[in-house]
Structures are given as C-alpha cells and as structure tokens.
C-alpha positions as CSV (number, residue, x, y, z in Angstrom):
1,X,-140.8,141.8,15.2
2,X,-137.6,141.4,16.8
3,X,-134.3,139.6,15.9
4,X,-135.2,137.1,18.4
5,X,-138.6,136.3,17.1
6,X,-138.0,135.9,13.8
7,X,-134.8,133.5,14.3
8,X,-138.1,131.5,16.5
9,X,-140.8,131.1,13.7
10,X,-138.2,130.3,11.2
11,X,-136.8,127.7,13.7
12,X,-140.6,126.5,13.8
13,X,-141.2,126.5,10.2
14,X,-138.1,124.5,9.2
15,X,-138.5,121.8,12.0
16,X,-142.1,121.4,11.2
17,X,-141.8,121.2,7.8
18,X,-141.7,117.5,7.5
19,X,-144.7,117.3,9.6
20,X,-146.5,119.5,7.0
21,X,-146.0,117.7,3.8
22,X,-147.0,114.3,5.7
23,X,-150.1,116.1,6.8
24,X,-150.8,117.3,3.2
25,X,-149.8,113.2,1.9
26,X,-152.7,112.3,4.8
27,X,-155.6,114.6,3.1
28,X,-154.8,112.9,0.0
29,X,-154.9,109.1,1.6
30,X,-157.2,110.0,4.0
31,X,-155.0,108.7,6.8
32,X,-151.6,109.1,8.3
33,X,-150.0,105.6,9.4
34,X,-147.9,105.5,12.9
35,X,-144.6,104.4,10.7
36,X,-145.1,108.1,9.3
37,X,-145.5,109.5,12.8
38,X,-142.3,107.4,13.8
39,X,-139.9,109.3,11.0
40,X,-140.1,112.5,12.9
41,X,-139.2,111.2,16.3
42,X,-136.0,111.7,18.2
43,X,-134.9,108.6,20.0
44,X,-132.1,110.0,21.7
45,X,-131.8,107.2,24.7
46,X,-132.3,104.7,21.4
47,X,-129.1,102.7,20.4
48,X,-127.6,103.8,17.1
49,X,-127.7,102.1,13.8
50,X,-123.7,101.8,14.0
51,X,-124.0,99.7,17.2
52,X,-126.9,98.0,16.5
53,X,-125.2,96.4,12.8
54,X,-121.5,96.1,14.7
55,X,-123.7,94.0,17.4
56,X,-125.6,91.5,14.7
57,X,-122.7,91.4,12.6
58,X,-121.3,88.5,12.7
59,X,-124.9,86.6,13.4
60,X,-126.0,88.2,9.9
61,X,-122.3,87.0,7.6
62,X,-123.4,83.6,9.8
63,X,-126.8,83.5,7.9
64,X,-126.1,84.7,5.1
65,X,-123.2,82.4,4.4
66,X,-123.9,79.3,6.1
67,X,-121.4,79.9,8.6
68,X,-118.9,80.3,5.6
69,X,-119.3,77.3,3.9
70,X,-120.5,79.8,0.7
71,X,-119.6,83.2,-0.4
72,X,-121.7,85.7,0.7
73,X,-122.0,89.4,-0.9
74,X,-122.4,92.3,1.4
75,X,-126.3,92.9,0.4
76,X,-126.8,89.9,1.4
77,X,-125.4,90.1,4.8
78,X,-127.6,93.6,4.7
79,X,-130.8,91.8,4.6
80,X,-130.0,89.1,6.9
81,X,-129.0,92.5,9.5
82,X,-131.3,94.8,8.9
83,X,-134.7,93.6,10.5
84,X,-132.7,93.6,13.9
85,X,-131.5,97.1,13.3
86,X,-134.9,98.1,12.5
87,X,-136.4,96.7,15.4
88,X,-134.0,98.1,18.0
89,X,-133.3,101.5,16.9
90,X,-137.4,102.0,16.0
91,X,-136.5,103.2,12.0
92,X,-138.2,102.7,9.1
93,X,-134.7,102.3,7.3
94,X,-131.4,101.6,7.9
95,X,-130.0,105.0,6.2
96,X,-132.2,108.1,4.7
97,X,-133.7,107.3,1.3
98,X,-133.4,103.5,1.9
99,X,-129.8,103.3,0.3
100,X,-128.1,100.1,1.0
101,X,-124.5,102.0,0.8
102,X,-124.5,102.9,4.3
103,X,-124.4,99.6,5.1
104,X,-122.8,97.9,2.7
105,X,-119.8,100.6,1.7
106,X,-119.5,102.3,5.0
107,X,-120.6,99.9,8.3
108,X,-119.9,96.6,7.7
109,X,-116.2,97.7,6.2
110,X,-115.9,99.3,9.3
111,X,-116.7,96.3,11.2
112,X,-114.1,94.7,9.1
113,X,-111.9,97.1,9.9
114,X,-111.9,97.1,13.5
115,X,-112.6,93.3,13.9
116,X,-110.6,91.6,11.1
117,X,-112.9,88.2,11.0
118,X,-111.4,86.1,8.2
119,X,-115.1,85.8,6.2
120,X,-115.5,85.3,2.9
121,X,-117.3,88.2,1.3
122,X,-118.1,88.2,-2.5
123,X,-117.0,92.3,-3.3
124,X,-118.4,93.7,-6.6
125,X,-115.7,93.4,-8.8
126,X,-115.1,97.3,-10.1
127,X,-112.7,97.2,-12.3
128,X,-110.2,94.9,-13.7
129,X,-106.3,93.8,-14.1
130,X,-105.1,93.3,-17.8
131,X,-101.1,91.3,-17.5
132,X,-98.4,92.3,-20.3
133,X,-98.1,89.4,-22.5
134,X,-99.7,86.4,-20.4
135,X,-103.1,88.9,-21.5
136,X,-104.7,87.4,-18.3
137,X,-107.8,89.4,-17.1
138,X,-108.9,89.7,-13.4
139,X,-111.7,91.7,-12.4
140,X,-111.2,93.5,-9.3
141,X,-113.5,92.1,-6.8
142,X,-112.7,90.0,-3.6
143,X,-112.8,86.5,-4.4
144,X,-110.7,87.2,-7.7
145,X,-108.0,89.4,-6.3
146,X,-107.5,86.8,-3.0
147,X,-107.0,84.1,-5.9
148,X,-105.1,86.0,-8.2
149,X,-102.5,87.0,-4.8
150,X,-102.7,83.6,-3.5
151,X,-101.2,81.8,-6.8
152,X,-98.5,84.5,-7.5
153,X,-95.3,82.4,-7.7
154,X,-91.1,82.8,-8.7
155,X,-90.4,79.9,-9.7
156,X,-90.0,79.0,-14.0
157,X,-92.4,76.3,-14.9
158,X,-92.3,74.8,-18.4
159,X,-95.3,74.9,-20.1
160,X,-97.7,71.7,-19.4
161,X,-100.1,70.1,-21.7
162,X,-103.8,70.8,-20.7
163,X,-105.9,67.7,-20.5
164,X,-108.7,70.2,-21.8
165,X,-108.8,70.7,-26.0
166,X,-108.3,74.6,-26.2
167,X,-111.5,75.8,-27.1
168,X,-112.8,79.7,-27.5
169,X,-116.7,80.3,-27.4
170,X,-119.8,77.6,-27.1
171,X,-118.7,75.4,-29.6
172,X,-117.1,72.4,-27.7
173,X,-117.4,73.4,-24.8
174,X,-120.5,74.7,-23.0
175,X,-124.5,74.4,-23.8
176,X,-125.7,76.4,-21.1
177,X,-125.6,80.3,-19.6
178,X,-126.7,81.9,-16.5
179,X,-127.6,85.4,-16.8
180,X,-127.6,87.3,-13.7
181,X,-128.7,91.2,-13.4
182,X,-126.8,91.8,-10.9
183,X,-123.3,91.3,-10.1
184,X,-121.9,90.1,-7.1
185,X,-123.2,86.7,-7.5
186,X,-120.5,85.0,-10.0
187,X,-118.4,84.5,-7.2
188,X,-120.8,82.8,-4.8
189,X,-122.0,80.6,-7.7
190,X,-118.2,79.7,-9.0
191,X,-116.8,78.8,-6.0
192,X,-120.4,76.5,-5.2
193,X,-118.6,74.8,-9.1
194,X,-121.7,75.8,-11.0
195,X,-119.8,76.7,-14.4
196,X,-118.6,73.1,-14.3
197,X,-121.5,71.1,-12.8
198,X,-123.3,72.1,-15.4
199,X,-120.4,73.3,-17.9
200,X,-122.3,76.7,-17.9
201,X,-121.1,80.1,-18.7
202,X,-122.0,83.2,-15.9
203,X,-122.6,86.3,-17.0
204,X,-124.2,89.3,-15.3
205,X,-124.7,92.9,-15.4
206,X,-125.2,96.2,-13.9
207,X,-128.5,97.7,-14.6
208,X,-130.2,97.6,-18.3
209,X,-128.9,95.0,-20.3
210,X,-127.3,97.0,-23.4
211,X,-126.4,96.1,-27.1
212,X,-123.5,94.0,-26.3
213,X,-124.6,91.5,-23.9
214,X,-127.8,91.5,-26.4
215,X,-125.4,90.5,-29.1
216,X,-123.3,88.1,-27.0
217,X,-126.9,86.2,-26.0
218,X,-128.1,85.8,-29.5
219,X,-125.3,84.8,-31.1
220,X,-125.0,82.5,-28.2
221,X,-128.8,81.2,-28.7
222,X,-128.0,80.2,-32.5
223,X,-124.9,78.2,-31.5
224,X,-127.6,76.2,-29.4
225,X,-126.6,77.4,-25.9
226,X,-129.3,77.7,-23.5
227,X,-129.6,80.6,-22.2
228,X,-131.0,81.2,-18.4
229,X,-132.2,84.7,-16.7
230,X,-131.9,85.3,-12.7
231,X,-133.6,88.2,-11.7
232,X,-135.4,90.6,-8.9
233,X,-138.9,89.9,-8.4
234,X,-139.4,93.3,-8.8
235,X,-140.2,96.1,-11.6
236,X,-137.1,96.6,-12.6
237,X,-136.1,92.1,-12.6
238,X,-139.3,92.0,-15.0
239,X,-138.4,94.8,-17.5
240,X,-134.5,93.5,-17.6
241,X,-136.2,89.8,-18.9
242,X,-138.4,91.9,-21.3
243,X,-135.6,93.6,-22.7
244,X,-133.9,90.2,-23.1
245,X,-136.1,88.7,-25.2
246,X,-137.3,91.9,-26.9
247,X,-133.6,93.1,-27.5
248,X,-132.4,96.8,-27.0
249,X,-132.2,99.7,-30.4
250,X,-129.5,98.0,-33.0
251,X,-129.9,94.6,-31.0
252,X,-132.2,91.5,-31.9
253,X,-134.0,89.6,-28.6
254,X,-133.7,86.2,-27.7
255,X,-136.1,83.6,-26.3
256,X,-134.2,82.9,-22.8
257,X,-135.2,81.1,-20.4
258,X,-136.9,82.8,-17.1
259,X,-135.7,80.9,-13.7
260,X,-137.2,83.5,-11.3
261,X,-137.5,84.7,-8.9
262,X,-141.3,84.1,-9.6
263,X,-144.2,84.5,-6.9
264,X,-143.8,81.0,-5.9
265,X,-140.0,81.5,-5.7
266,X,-140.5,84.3,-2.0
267,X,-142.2,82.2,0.2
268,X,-140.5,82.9,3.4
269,X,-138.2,85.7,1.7
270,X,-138.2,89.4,3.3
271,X,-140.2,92.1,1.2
272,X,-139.4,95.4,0.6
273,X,-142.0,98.2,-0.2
274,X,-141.9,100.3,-3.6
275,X,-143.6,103.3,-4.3
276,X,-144.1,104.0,-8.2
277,X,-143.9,108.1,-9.4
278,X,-144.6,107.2,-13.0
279,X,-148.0,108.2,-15.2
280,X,-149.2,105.0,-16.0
281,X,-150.0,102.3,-13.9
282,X,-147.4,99.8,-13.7
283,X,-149.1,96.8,-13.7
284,X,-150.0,97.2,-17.6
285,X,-146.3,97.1,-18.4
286,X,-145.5,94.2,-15.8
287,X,-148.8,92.3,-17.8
288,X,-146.5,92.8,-20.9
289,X,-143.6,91.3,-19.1
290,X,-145.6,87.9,-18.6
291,X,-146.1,88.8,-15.2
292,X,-149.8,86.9,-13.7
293,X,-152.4,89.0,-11.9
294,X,-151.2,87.6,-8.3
295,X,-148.0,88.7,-9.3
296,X,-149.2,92.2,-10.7
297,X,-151.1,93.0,-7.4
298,X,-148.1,92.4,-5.3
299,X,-145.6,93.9,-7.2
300,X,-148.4,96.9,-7.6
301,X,-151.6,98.1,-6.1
302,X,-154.0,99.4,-8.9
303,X,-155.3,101.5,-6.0
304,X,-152.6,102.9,-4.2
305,X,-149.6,102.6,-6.9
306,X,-147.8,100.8,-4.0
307,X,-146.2,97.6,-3.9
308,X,-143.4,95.4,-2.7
309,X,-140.5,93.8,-4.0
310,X,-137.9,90.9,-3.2
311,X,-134.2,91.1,-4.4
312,X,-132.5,87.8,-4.9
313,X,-130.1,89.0,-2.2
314,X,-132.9,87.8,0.2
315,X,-131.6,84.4,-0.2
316,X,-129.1,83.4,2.0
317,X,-125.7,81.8,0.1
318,X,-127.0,77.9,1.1
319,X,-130.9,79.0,-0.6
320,X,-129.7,80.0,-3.6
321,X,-127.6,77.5,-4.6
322,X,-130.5,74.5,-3.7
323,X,-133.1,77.3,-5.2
324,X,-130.8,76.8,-8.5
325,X,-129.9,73.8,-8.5
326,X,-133.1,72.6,-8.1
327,X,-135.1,75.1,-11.1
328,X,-131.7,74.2,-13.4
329,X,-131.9,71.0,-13.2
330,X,-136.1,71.4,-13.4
331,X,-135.3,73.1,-16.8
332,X,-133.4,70.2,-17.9
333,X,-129.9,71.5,-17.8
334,X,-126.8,69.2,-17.7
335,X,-123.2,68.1,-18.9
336,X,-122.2,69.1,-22.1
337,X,-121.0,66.1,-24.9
338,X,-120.4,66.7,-28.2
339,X,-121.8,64.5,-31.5
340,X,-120.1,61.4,-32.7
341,X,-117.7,63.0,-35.2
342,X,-116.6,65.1,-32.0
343,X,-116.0,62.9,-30.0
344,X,-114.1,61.0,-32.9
345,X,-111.8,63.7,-33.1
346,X,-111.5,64.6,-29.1
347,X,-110.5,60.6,-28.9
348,X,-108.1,60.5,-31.2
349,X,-106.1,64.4,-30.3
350,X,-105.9,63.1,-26.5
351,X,-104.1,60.1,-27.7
352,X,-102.0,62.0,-29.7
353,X,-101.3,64.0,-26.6
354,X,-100.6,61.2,-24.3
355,X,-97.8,60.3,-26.3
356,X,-96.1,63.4,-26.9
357,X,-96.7,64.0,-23.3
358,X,-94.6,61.0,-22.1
359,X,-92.3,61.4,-24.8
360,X,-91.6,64.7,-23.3
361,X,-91.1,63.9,-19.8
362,X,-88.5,61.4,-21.2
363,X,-86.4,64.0,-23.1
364,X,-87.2,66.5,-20.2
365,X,-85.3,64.1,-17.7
366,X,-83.0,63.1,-20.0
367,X,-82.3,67.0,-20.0
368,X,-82.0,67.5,-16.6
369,X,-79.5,65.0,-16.4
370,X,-77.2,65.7,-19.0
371,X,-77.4,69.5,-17.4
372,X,-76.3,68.6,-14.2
373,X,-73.3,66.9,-15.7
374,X,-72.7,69.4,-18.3
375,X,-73.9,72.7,-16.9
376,X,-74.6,74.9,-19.8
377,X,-72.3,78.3,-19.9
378,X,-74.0,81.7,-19.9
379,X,-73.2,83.7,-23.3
380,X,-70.6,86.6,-21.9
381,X,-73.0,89.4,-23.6
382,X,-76.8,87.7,-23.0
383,X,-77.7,91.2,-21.8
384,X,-76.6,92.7,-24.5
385,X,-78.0,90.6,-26.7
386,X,-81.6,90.8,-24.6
387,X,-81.6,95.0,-25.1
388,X,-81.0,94.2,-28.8
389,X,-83.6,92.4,-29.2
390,X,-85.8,94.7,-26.9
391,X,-84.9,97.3,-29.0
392,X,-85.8,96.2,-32.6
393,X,-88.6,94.8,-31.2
394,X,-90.0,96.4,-27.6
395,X,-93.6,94.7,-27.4
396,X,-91.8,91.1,-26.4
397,X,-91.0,90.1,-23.1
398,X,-87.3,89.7,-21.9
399,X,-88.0,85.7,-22.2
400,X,-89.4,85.9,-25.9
401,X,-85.8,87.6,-26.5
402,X,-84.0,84.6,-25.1
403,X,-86.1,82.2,-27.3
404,X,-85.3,84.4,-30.7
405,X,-81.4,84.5,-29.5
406,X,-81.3,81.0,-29.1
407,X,-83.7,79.7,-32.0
408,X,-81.4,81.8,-34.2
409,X,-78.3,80.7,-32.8
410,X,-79.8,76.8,-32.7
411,X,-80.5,77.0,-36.1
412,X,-77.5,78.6,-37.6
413,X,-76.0,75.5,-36.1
C-alpha cells in the first residue's frame, strides 16, 4: 500500500471514529436519536456561537436582571442566552463537554469588552483584600470591588458613634442564615437588602460543604439561629443538604432547614440532562436525601440512568428574590428582637450614647473654634518623632504614632 493510501484510511478511521462509538452506544439502546446524528455535522453556512451570544446579549443580561433593576451573575445570563444559541447554530451545547466557561469566562467578557454596557454583573468573588490596621476584608468579586473603589476617600474623619450596639456573632444580632451552595448569589441577594429584611446572615460555598462551614452551622443552630439551605435540584443540591444535616468526618450535622429548589419549585424553569457513570443507581441515594419518587424519576431514570436537572441559576434575578421571599417568609422567618433584659440594657446604652454624642459635638465645635483663632503649631521634629515611634514599635500605623506622641506629651502636662 502506498504513502498515499495509507495517509486515506487513517484519514477515514479518525474522522469516522465518532460515528463508530455512537453506533456501538446504539446496539446497546437499541436506537440512535437525530440529536446524536446532529453532533457530527458540519454547518459551515451556520452562524457561529460567538455571534449568535454577541447578538442575544444584551436581550439575555435584560432577562436575567430585570432590565438591571437586580444583580445578575454571569450563569445566569448563560441560561437566559443559550436556548437561542442552541436553536440558531443547530448544537446540542453551547461549548464541547457542556462547560459553561466558554460562556461565562470567555464570550460574554468579550462582549463586555468590545461593547462596554454599564450592567451590573454579580462576578464570583475569587479571592480577597485584607487592609493594614483598619483589618477590613473584601472579597474580590464585582459588586464588592465597585463598592469598595467607589467609597475610597482623602479626607480625615473623626470617628462617629454607631447607632448599632457592636455586636460579633448571633447573639444580639441575627436569628436567621441563608446557606447557599453556590456562590455568586450573595451579591444579588445583598443588594435586593435580604441580610437586613430579615436580619439574616449569607453564607455560601463552592462545592461540598467541609468541616468548617459544618462547624460554623452547628454552633450557629445551638445559639438558636435558623438555619436555611438553597440548593440545585439536582444530584449534587440533594447530597450537599444531606451532608448538612449528616455533617462531614470530625464535624457534627445540623437539622437545617431545606427551601428548595423542590419539584414544585421548576415549573416553568429550563432543564438540563444528566447522565450518571456510577455503579449503583442513583435514585437509592437521592431516596436517602428525602428526595419523593416524582422527584427520584426526574432527577433519574431507573431504566436508562438518565435524568435532568435545574440549577438555581435558571431563575432570573426578579424570580428568585419573590421565590425567597415568599418560602422565607412561608418558613416563618422575620426581624430579630431580643428578650426583656436585652432590650433593658440596649435602652438604657443608646441613652447613654445620645448624650455623650451631643456632648461631643459641643466640645468638637467648641474645638473648631478655638483652632481657628488659635491655630495649633506643628512640633519642629514630628517626623522625627513619627520614625521613633515606628521604630520601637513598626506594626502601628503613622497615625497610632501621633496619638502615643501626643498622649504622652498631654499627660506629662
């Protein structure tokens, strides 16, 4: 056989390869559906996913955020996009494997890019911004990083007294948590004023919950804090609840409290398909997860080991807040107030606050004025004196320095 030849059968081998193993798949179901026929096609006079997602764009942020009254995260504008890429360019998926990436990490910033459209888009915060000596954390995600920017400021302003009693944990403050097993949502839901609505703490993670958030629940559960889940109604949203309530190695469970999404919950909502690889049939674990038979047979056929799912990023920005608003307030959750001898206390340390509060307006303006008569002379060797005290003690900040020169100084006097 020549050069020539064998370059052709291998050039037939490889490009019918695909077509092989579906044909081998269709002995084993006993059919082969047209969506597996349309994989293999070439639709080169087809428009391409790129301009089918620039050309529903904007339509898709539009749904999914309500025009932009809400946050919307980029998944979400995904779903609302995808069935009209689907539909125009003939695909089964948006990108190979079904990854969401594509879309999310690599079109739509692109379209950003190029177009610039002032939307709000709720990033997934990857990482995070520790400040020297002010300690103040700010994860790195969109909506956090545009506030964080936006209230940067020069000016010095003298500390204010909170109309809030300082409070660190449950106790005094909050009686309700929103779990959430995904990020990307805390941002929708914070600027839609659900942490004080219902004076509720968010708290969300990627993947498996692990020991800590485990820990952080249960201890929260024993201070009386009730805790709420939000999840997938999928495999994977069933077993994170399980793990919840079951707890993970080192961990104890809790008994929270399961908003959805539920079968009832997906009326109307896009499905995706799921195809399980493991041993044992699914539906026996889901059964463990509380799941009920209708559920079980739509998450997973007994017969085919296929099912479908629906993520909460179905829901457009406006559904899930009514959605949760509605099953919160269904669950019973509301304002926190504290007992009698609390509130006792709270009275009586706001009073006290009041009056030191106007008292130090008074000597404030009183300073002011006697400032601007008397202006106060610099010390000729203040930067000395700063890189002293920097130097015996180089964790302060060049303000702390001033405060131990002067407090020394003021009380030497």
């Amino acid at each position: 056989m020549s050069n020539l030849s064998i370059d052709i059968a291998s050039a037939i081998k490889s490009g019918t390869k695909k077509w092989r193993a579906a044909k081998r798949q269709a002995d084993k179901d006993g059919n082969l559906h047209q969506h597996h026929y349309r994989q293999f096609y070439q639709y080169s006079d087809r428009v391409t996913v790129r301009e089918v997602a620039f050309d529903v764009m904007e339509a898709a942020y539009n749904h999914a955020s309500s025009n932009g009254k809400y946050y919307a995260n980029a998944r979400q504008i995904m779903y609302a996009a995808r069935p009209e890429i689907l539909k125009r360019t003939g695909r089964q998926e948006v990108s190979k494997g079904g990854k969401t990436t594509y879309f999310t990490q690599t079109l739509l910033k692109d379209y950003i890019e190029e177009n610039n459209p002032p939307w709000k888009i709720a990033w997934d915060a990857r990482g995070h911004i520790i400040e020297p000596h002010t300690n103040q954390m700010i994860g790195l995600g969109g909506m956090e990083v545009e506030k964080y920017i936006h209230d940067w400021h020069n000016e010095m302003i003298i500390p204010v007294f909170d109309s809030q009693i300082d409070t660190i944990g449950p106790t005094n403050r909050f009686k309700n948590a929103l779990f959430i097993e995904k990020e990307g949502f805390t941002e929708t839901l914070t600027d839609a004023g659900f942490p004080e609505i219902y004076d509720m703490a968010l708290l969300s993670t990627k993947g498996m919950p692990v020991k800590a958030a485990c820990d952080l629940i249960y201890q929260m559960d024993l201070k009386g804090v009730n805790v709420f889940v939000l999840h997938d109604f999928d495999y994977s949203g069933f077993k994170i609840l399980k793990t919840l309530r079951d707890g993970v190695r080192l961990s104890r469970g809790t008994e929270v409290i399961d908003l959805g999404l539920r079968i009832e919950d997906i009326k109307d909502l896009p499905t995706e398909p799921v195809y399980f690889k493991q041993n044992i049939w699914p539906g026996y674990y889901l059964k463990e997860c509380g799941c009920s038979p209708e559920e079980i047979d739509f998450l997973c056929d007994d017969s085919t080991w296929r099912g479908q799912r629906v993520e909460i990023n179905a829901m457009t920005s406006e559904q899930l807040i009514n959605w949760l608003h509605g099953k919160l307030k269904e669950h019973g959750a509301e304002k926190f107030i504290p007992d009698q001898e609390m509130l006792a206390k709270g009275y009586q340390y706001m009073k006290k606050l009041i009056h030191i509060k106007e008292n130090t307006e008074r000597i404030k303006e009183e300073w002011d004025k006697h400032v601007k008569e008397n202006p106060i002379p610099l010390p000729d060797n203040l930067l000395d004196l700063i890189n002293k005290k920097l130097i015996e003690d180089p964790t302060i900040s060049w303000d702390q320095a001033i405060w131990d020169i002067e407090s020394i100084q003021d009380s030497n006097i």
